[in-house]
N, CA, C and O atoms as CSV, one atom per row, in Angstrom:
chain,resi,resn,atom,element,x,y,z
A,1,UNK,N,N,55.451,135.200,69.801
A,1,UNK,CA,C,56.396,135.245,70.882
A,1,UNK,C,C,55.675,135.402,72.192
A,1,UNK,O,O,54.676,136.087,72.414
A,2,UNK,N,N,56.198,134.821,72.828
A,2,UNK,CA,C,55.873,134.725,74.497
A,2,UNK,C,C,56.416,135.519,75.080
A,2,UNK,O,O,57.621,135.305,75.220
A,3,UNK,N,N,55.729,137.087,75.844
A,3,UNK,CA,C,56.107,137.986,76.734
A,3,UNK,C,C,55.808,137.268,77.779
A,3,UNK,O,O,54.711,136.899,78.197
A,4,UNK,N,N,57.429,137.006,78.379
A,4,UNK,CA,C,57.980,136.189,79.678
A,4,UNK,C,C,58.494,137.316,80.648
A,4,UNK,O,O,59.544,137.847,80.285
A,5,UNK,N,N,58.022,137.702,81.638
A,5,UNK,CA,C,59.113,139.125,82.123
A,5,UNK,C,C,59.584,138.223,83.227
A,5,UNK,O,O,58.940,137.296,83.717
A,6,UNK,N,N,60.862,138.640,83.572
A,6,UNK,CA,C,61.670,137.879,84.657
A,6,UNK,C,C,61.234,137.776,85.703
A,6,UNK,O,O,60.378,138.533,86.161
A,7,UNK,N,N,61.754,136.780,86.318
A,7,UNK,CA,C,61.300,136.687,87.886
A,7,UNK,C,C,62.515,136.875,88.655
A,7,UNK,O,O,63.699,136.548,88.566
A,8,UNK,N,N,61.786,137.509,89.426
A,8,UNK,CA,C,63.239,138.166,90.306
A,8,UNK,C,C,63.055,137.284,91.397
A,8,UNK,O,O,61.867,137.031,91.597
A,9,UNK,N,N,63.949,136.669,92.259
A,9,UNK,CA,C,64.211,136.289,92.868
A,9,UNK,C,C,64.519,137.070,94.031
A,9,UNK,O,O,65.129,138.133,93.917
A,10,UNK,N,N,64.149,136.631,95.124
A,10,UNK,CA,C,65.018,137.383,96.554
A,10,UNK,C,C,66.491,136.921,96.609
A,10,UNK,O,O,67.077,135.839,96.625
A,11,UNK,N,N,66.761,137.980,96.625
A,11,UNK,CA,C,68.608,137.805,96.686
A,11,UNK,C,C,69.229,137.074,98.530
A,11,UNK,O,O,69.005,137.411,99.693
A,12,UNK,N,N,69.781,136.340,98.087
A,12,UNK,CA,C,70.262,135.239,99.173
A,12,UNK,C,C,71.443,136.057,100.363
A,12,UNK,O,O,72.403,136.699,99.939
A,13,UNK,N,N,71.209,135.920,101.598
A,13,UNK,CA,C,72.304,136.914,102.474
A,13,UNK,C,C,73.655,136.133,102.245
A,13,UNK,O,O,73.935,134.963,102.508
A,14,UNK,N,N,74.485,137.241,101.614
A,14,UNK,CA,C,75.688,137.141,101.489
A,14,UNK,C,C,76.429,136.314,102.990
A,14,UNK,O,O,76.432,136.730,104.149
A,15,UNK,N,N,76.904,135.266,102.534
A,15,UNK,CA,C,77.989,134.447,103.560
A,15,UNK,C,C,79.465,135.513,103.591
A,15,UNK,O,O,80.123,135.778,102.585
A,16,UNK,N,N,79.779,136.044,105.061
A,16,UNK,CA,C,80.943,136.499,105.205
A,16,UNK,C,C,81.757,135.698,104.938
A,16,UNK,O,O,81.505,134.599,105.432
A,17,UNK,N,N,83.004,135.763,104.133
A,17,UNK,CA,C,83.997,135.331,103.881
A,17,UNK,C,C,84.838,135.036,104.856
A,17,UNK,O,O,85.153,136.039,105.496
A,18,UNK,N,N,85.550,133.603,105.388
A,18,UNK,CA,C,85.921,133.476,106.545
A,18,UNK,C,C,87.340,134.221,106.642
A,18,UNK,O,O,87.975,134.126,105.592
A,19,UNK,N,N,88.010,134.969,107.700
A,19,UNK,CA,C,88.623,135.395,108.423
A,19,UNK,C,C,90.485,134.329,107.892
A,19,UNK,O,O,90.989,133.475,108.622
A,20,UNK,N,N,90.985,134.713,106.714
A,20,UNK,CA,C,91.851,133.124,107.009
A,20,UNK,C,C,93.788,134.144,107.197
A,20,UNK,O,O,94.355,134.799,106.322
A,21,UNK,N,N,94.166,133.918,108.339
A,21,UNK,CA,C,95.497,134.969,108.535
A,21,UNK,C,C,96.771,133.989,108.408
A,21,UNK,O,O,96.821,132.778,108.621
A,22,UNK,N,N,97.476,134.606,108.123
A,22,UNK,CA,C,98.994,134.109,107.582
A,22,UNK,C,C,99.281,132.823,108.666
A,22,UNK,O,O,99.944,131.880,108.235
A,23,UNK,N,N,98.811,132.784,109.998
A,23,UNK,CA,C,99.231,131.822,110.805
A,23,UNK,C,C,98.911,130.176,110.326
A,23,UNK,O,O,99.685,129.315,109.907
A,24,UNK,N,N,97.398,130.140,110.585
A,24,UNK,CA,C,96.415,129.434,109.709
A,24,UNK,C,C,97.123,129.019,108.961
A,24,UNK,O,O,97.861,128.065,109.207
A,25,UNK,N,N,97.077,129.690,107.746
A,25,UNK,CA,C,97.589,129.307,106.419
A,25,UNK,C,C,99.346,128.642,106.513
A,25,UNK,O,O,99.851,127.794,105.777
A,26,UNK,N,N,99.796,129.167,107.344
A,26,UNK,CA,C,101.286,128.405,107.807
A,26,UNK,C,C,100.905,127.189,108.274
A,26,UNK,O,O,101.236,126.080,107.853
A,27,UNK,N,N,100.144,127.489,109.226
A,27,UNK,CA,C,100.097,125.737,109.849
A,27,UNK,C,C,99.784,124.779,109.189
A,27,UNK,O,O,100.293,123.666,109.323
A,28,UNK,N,N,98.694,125.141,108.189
A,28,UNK,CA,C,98.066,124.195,107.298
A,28,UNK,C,C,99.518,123.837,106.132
A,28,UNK,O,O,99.468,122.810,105.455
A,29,UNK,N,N,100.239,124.402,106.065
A,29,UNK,CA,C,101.297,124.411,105.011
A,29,UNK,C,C,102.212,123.389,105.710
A,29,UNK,O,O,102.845,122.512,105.123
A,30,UNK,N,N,102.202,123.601,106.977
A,30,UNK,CA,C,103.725,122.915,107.658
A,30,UNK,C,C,102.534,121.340,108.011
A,30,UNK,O,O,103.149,120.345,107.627
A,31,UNK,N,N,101.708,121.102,108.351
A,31,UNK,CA,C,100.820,119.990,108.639
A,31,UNK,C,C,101.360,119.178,107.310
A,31,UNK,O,O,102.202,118.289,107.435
A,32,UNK,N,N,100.866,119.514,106.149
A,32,UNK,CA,C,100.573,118.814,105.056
A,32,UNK,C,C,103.063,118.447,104.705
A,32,UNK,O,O,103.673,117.400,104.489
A,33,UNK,N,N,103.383,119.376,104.791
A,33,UNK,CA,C,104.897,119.035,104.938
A,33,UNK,C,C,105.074,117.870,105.485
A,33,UNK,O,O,105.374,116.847,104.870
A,34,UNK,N,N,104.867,117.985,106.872
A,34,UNK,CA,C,105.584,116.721,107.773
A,34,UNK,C,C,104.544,115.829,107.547
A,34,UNK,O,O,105.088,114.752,107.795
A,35,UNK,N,N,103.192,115.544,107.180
A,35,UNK,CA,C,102.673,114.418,106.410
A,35,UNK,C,C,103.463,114.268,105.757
A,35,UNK,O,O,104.371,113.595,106.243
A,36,UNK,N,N,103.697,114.813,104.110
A,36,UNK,CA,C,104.350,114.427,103.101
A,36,UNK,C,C,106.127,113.454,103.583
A,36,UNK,O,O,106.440,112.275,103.417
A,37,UNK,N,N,106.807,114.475,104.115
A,37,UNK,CA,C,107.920,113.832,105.118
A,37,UNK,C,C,107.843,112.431,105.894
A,37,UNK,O,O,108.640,111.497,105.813
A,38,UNK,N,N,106.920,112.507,106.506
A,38,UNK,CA,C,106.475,111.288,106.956
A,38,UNK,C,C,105.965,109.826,105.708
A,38,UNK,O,O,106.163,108.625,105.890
A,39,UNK,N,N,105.418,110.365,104.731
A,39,UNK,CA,C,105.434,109.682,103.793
A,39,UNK,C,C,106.213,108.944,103.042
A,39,UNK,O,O,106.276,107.807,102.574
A,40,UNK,N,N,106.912,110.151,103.075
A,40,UNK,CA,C,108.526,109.920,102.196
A,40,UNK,C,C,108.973,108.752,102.937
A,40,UNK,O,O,108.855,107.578,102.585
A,41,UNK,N,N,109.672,109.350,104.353
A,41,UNK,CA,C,110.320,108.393,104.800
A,41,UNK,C,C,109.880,107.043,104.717
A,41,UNK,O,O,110.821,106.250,104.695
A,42,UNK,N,N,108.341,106.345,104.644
A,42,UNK,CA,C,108.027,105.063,104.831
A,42,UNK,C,C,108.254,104.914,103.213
A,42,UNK,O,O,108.192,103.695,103.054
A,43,UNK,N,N,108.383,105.246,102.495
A,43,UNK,CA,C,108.583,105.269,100.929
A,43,UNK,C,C,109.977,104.811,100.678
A,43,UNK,O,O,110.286,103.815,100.025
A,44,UNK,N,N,110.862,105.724,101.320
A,44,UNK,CA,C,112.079,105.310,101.768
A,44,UNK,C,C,112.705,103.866,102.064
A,44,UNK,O,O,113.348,103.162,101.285
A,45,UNK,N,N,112.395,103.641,103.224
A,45,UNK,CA,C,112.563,102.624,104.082
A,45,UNK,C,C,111.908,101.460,103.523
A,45,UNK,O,O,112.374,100.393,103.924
A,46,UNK,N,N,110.883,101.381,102.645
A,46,UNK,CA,C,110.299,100.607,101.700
A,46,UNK,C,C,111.576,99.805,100.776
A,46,UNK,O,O,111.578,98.599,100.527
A,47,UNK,N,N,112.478,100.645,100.411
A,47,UNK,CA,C,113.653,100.448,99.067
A,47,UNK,C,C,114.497,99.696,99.375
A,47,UNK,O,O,115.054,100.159,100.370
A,48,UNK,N,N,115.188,98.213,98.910
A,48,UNK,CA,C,115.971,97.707,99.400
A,48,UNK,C,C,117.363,98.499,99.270
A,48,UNK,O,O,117.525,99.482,98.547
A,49,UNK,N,N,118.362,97.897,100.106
A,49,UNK,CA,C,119.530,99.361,100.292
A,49,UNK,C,C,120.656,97.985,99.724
A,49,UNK,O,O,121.698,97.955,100.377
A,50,UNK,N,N,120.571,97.171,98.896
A,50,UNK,CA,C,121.722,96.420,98.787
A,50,UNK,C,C,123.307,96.675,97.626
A,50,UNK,O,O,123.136,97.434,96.672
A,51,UNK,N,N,124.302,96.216,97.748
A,51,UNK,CA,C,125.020,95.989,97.223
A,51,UNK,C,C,125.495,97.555,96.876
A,51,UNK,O,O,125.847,98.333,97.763
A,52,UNK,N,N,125.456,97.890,95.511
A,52,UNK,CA,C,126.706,99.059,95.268
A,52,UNK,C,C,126.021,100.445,95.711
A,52,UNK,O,O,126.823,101.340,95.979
A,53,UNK,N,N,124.317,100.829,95.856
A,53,UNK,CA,C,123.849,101.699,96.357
A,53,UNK,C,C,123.327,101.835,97.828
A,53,UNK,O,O,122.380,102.451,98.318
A,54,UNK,N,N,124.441,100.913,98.418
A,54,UNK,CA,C,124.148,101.157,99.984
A,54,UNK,C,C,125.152,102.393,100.376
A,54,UNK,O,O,126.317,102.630,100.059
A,55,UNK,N,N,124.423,102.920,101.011
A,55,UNK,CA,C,124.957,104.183,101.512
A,55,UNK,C,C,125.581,103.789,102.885
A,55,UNK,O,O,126.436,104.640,103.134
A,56,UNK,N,N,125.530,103.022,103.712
A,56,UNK,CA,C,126.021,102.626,104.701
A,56,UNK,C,C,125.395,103.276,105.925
A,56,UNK,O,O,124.283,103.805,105.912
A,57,UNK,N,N,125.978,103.217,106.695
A,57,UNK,CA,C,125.655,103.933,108.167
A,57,UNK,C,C,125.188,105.272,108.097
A,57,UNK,O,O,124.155,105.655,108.646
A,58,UNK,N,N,126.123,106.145,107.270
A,58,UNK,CA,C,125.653,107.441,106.791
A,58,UNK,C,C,124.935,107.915,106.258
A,58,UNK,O,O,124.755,109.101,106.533
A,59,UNK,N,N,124.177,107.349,105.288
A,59,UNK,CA,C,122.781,106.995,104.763
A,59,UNK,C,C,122.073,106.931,105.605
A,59,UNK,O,O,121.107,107.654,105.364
A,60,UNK,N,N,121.977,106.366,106.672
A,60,UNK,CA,C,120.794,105.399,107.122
A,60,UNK,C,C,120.827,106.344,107.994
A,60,UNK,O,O,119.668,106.422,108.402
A,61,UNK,N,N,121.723,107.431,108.750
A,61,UNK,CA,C,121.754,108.248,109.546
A,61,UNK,C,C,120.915,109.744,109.102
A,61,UNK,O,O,120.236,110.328,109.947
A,62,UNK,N,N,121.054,110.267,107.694
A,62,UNK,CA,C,120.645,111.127,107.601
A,62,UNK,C,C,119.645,110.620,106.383
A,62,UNK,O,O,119.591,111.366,105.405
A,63,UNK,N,N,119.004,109.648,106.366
A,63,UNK,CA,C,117.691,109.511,105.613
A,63,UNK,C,C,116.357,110.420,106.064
A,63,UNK,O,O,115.641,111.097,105.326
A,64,UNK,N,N,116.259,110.239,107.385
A,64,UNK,CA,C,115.081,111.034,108.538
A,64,UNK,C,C,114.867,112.366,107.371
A,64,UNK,O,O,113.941,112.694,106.628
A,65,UNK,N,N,116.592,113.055,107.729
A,65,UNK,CA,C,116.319,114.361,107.624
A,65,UNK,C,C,116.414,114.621,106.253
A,65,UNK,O,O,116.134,115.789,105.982
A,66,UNK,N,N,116.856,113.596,104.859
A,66,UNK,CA,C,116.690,113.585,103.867
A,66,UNK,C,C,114.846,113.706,103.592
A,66,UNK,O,O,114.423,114.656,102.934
A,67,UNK,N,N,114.019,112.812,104.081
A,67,UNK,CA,C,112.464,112.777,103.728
A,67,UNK,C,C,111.906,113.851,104.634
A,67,UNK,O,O,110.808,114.245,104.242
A,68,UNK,N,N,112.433,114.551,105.946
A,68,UNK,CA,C,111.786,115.823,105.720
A,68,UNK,C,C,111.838,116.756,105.116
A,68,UNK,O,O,110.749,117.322,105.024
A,69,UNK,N,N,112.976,117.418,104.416
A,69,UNK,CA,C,113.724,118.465,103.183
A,69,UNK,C,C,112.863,117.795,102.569
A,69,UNK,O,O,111.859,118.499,102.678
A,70,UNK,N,N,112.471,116.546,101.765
A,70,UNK,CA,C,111.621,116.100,100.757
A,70,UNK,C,C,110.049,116.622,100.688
A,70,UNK,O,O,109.407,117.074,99.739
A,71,UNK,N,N,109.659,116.365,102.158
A,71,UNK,CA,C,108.410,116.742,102.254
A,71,UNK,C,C,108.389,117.880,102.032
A,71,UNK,O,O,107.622,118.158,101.110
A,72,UNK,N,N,109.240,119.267,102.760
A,72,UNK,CA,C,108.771,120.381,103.046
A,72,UNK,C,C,108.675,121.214,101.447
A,72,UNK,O,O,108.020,122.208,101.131
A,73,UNK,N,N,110.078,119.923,100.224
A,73,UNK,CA,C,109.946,120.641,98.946
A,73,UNK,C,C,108.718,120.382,98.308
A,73,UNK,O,O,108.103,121.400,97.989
A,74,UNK,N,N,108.174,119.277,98.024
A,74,UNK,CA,C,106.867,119.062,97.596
A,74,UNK,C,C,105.793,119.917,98.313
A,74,UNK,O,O,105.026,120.475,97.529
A,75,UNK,N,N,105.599,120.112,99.439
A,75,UNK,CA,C,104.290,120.965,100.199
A,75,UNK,C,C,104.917,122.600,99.477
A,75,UNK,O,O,104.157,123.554,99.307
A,76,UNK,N,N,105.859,122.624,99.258
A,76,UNK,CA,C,106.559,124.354,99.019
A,76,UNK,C,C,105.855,124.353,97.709
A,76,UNK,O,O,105.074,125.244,97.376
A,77,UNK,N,N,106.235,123.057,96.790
A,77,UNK,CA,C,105.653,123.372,95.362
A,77,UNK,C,C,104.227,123.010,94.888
A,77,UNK,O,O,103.913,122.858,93.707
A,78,UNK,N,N,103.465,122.900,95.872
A,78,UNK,CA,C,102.065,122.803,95.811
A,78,UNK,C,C,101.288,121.637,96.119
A,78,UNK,O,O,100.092,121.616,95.827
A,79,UNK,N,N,101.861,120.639,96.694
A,79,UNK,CA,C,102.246,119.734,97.748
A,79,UNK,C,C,100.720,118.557,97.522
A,79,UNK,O,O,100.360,118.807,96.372
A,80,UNK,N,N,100.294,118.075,97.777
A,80,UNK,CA,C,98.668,116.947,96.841
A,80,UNK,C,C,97.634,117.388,97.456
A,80,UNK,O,O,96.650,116.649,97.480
A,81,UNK,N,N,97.566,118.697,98.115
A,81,UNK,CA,C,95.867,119.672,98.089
A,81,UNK,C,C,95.794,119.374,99.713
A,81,UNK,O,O,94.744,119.644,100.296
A,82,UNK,N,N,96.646,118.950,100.270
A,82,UNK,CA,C,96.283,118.548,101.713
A,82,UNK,C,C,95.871,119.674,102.645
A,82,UNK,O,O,95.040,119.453,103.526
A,83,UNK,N,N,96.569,121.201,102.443
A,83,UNK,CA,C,96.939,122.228,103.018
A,83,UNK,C,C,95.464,122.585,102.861
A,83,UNK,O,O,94.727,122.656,103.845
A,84,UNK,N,N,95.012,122.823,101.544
A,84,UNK,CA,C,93.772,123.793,101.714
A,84,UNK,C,C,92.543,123.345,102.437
A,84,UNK,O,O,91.703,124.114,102.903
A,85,UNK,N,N,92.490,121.602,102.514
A,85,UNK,CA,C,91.098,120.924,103.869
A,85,UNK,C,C,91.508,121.274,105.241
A,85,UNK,O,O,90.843,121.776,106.147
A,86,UNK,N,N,93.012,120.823,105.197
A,86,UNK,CA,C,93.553,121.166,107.012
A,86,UNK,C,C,93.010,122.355,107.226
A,86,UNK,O,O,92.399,122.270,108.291
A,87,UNK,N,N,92.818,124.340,106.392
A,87,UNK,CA,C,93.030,125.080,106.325
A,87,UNK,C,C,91.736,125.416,106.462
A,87,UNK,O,O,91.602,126.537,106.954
A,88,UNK,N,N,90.503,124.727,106.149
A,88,UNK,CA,C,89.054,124.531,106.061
A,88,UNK,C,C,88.395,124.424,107.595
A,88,UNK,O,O,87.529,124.993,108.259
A,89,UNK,N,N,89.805,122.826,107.796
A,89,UNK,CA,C,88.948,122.507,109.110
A,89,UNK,C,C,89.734,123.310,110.099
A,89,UNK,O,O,89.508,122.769,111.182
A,90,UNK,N,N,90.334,124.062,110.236
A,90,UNK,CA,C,91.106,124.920,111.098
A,90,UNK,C,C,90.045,126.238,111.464
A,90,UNK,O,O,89.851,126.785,112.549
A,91,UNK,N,N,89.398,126.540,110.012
A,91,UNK,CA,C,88.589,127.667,110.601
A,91,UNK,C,C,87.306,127.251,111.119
A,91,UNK,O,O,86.588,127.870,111.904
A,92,UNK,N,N,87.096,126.052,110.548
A,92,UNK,CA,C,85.834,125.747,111.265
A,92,UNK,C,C,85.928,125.146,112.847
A,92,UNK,O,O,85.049,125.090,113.707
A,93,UNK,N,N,87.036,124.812,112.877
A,93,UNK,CA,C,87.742,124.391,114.292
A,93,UNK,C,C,87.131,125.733,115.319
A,93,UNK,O,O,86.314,125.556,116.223
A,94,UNK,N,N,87.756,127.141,114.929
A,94,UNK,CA,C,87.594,128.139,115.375
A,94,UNK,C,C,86.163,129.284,115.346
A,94,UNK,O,O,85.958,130.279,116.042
A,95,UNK,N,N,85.560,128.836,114.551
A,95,UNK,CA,C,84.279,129.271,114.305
A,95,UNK,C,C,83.603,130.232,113.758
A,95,UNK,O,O,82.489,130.731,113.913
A,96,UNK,N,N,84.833,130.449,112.837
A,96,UNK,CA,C,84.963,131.924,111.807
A,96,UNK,C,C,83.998,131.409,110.697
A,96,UNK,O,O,83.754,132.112,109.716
């Protein structure tokens, strides 16, 4: 057997953990929403509206605010990871 004794390494300076407060973390939440919303709606407006599932005028009036409620439910339920880069470059924006 080979007496190997460890090598210790110099221990690396701990990176402070950045600074991240409820605001931040809102904005990055509501950003990635009205993306998603905004999505929706061209997703939307994509769909032909003919014959027995035309909603008419009234439809077409409250679609807007149909694909933002859409967005803000998808970003509520964990929404496609958009929140946590916005949330990245926000602190690095700030220099925490």
């Amino acid at each position: 057997m080979n007496d190997i004794s460890p090598v210790s390494l110099p221990a690396a300076p701990a990176k402070p953990m950045p600074k991240v407060d409820a605001k931040n973390q809102q904005t990055a939440k509501d950003f990635e929403a009205v993306f998603l919303g905004q999505m929706t709606q061209l997703m939307m407006s994509s769909v032909q509206q003919d014959g027995d599932f035309n909603g008419g005028a009234g439809e077409e009036m409250f679609r807007g605010i149909l694909a933002e409620k859409l967005g803000t439910e998808i970003a509520k339920r964990g929404g496609i990871g958009l929140a946590p880069v916005v949330l990245d470059q926000i602190i690095k924006l700030q220099g925490k």
